[in-house]
FIROPA-447880 format. One record per residue (C-alpha): residue number from 0; x, y negated, z. Coordinates in Angstrom, 3 decimals, decimal comma. Layout:
! residues N
<NUM; <X; Y; Z>>,
...
//
This chain:
! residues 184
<0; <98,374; -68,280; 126,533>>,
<1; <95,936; -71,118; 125,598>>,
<2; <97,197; -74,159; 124,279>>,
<3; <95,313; -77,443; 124,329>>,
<4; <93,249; -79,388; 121,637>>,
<5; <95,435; -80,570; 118,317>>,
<6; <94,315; -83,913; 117,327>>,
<7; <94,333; -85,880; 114,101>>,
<8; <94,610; -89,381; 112,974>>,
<9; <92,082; -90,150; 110,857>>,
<10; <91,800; -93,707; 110,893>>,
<11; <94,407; -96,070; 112,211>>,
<12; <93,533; -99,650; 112,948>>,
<13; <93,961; -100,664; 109,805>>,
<14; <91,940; -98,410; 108,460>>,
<15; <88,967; -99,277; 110,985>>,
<16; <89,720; -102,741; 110,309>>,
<17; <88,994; -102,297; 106,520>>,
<18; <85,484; -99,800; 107,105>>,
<19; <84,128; -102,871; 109,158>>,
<20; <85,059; -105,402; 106,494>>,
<21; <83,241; -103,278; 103,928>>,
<22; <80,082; -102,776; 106,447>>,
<23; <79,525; -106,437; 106,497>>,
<24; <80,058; -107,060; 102,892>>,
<25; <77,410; -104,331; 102,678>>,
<26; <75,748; -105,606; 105,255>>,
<27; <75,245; -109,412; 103,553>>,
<28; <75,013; -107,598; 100,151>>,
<29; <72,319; -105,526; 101,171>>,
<30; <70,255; -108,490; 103,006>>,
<31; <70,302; -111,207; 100,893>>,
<32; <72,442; -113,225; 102,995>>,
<33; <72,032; -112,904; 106,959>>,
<34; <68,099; -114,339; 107,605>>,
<35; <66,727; -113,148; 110,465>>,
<36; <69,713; -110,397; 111,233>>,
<37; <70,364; -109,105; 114,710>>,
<38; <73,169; -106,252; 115,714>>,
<39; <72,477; -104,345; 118,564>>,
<40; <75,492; -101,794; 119,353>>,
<41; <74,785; -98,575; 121,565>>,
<42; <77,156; -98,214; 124,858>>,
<43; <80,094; -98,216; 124,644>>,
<44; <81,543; -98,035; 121,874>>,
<45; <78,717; -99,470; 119,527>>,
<46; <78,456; -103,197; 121,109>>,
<47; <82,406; -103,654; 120,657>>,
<48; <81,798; -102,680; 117,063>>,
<49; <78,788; -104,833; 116,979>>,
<50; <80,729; -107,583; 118,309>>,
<51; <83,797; -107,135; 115,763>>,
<52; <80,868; -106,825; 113,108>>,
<53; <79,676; -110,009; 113,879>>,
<54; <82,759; -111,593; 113,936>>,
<55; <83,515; -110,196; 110,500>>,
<56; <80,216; -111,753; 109,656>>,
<57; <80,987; -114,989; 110,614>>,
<58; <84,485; -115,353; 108,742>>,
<59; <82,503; -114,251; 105,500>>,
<60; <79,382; -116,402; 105,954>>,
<61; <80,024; -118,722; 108,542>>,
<62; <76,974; -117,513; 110,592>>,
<63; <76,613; -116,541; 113,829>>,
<64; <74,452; -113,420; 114,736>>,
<65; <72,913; -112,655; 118,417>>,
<66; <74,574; -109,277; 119,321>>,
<67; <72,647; -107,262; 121,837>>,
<68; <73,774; -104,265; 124,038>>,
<69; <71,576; -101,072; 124,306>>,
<70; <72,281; -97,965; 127,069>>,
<71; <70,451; -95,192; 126,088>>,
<72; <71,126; -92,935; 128,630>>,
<73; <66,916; -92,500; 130,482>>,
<74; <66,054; -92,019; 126,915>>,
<75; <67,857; -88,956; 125,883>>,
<76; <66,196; -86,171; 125,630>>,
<77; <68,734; -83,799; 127,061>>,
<78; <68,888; -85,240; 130,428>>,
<79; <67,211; -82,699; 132,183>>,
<80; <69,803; -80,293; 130,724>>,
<81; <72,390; -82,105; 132,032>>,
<82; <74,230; -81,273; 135,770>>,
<83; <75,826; -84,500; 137,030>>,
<84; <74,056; -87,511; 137,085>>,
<85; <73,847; -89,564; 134,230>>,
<86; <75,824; -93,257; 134,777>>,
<87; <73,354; -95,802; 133,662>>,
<88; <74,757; -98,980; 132,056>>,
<89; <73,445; -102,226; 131,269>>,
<90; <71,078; -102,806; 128,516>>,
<91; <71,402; -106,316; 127,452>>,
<92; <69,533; -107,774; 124,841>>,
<93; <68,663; -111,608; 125,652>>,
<94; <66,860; -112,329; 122,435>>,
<95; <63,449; -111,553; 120,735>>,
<96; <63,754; -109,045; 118,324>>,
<97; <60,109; -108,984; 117,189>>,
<98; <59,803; -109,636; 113,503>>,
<99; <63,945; -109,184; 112,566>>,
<100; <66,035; -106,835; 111,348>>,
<101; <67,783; -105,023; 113,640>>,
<102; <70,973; -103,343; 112,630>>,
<103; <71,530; -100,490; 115,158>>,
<104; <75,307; -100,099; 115,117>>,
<105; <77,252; -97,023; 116,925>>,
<106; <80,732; -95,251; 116,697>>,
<107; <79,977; -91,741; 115,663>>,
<108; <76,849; -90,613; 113,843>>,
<109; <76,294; -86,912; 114,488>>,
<110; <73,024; -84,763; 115,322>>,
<111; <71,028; -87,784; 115,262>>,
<112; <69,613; -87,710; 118,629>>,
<113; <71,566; -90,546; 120,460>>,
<114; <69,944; -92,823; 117,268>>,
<115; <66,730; -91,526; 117,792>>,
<116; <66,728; -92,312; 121,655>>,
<117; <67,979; -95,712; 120,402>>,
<118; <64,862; -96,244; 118,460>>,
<119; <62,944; -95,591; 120,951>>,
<120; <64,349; -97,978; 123,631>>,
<121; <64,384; -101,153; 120,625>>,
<122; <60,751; -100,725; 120,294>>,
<123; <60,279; -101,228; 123,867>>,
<124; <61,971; -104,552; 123,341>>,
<125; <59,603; -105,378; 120,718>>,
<126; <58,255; -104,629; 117,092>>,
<127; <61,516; -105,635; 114,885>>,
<128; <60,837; -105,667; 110,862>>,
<129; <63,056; -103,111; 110,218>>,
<130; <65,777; -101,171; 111,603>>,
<131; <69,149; -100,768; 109,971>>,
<132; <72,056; -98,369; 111,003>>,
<133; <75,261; -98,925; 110,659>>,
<134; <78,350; -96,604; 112,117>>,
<135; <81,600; -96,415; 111,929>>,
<136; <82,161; -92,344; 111,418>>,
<137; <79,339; -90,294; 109,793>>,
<138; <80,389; -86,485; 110,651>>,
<139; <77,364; -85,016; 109,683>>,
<140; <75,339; -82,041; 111,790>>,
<141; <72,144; -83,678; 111,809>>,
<142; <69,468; -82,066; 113,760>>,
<143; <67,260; -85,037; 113,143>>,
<144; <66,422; -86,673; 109,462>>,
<145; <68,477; -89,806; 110,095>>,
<146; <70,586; -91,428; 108,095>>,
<147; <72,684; -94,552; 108,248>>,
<148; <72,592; -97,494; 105,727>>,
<149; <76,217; -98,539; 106,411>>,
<150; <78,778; -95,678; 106,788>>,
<151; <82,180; -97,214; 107,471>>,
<152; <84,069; -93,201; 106,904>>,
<153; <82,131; -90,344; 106,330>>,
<154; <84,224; -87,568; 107,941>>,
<155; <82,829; -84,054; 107,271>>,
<156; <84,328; -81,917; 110,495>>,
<157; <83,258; -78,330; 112,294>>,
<158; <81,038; -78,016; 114,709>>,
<159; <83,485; -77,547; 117,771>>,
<160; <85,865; -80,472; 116,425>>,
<161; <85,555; -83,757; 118,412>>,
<162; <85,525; -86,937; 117,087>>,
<163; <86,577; -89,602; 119,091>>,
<164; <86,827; -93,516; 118,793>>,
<165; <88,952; -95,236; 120,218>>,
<166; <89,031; -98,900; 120,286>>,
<167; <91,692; -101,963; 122,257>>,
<168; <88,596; -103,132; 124,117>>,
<169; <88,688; -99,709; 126,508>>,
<170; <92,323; -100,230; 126,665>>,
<171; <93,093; -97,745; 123,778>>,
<172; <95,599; -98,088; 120,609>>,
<173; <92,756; -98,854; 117,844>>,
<174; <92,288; -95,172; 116,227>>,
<175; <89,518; -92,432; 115,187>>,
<176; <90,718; -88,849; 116,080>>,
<177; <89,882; -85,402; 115,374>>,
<178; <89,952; -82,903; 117,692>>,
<179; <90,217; -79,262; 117,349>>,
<180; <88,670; -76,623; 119,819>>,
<181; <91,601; -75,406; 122,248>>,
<182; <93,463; -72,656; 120,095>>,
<183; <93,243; -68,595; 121,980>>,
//
């Protein structure tokens, strides 16, 4: 008999709460203030943590920052891999982003390749000064030398665990789980 994935609480919404208070603290820190700054969060779960980073901006600093959207999904480089077709979102970023800093901002930092793909699509929107990353969950597994400025938990796991964010804007209780593989 096989018995379904165990999950974990790893970070209640408190605890999110706090690791995106921290990022922008790090954030302004960091950056001398917020000059120039634009946060661009990956789909989906990146632009509302963009969005509640930029909010958390604004209480400390009293500034408010353009937040972008970015859907990465032609850019991956596993598409032809995949069976089903791929659901294309909007990408929406309606400013220029030549010449700022552009902090890249995304749930779950694993193997490195959905960041990567990111790149990619930002340059095509145009040449910014520098690219920052911030996450919320660094499990580690690279497969790519990337590495994020702003870590909000790093969360060492195995490779067949699951991490998964989930946030009040997709009509979830704020949380970060942990997944196990299915037990035999």
């Amino acid at each position: 008999m096989m018995a379904g994935p165990r999950e974990r609480i790893v970070l209640d919404a408190l605890g999110i709460n706090r690791a995106l208070s921290r990022v922008a603290h790090e954030v302004i820190e960091r950056n001398r203030g917020l000059t120039d700054l634009t946060l661009v969060g990956i789909r989906t779960g990146g632009v509302h943590l963009a969005h509640r980073l930029a909010a958390g901006l604004k209480e400390i600093e009293g500034v408010v920052l353009p937040v972008g959207a970015l859907d990465i999904t032609l850019y991956r480089d596993d598409l032809n891999k995949k069976r089903e077709q791929p659901t294309v979102r909007k990408t929406e970023i309606a400013f220029d982003i030549t010449d700022k800093i552009v902090i890249l901002v995304d749930d779950v930092l694993f193997t490195g390749r959905t960041i990567r793909a990111a790149m990619d699509q930002l340059i095509d929107f145009g040449r910014p000064r520098e690219i920052q990353l911030a996450v919320l969950i660094d499990r580690g597994h690279r497969e790519l030398p990337i590495r994020a400025n702003y870590v909000g938990k790093s969360l060492p796991t195995a490779a067949d665990e699951k991490v998964k964010v989930l946030l009040k804007e997709e009509g979830e209780e704020d949380r970060v789980i942990i997944e196990n593989a299915a037990e035999n």
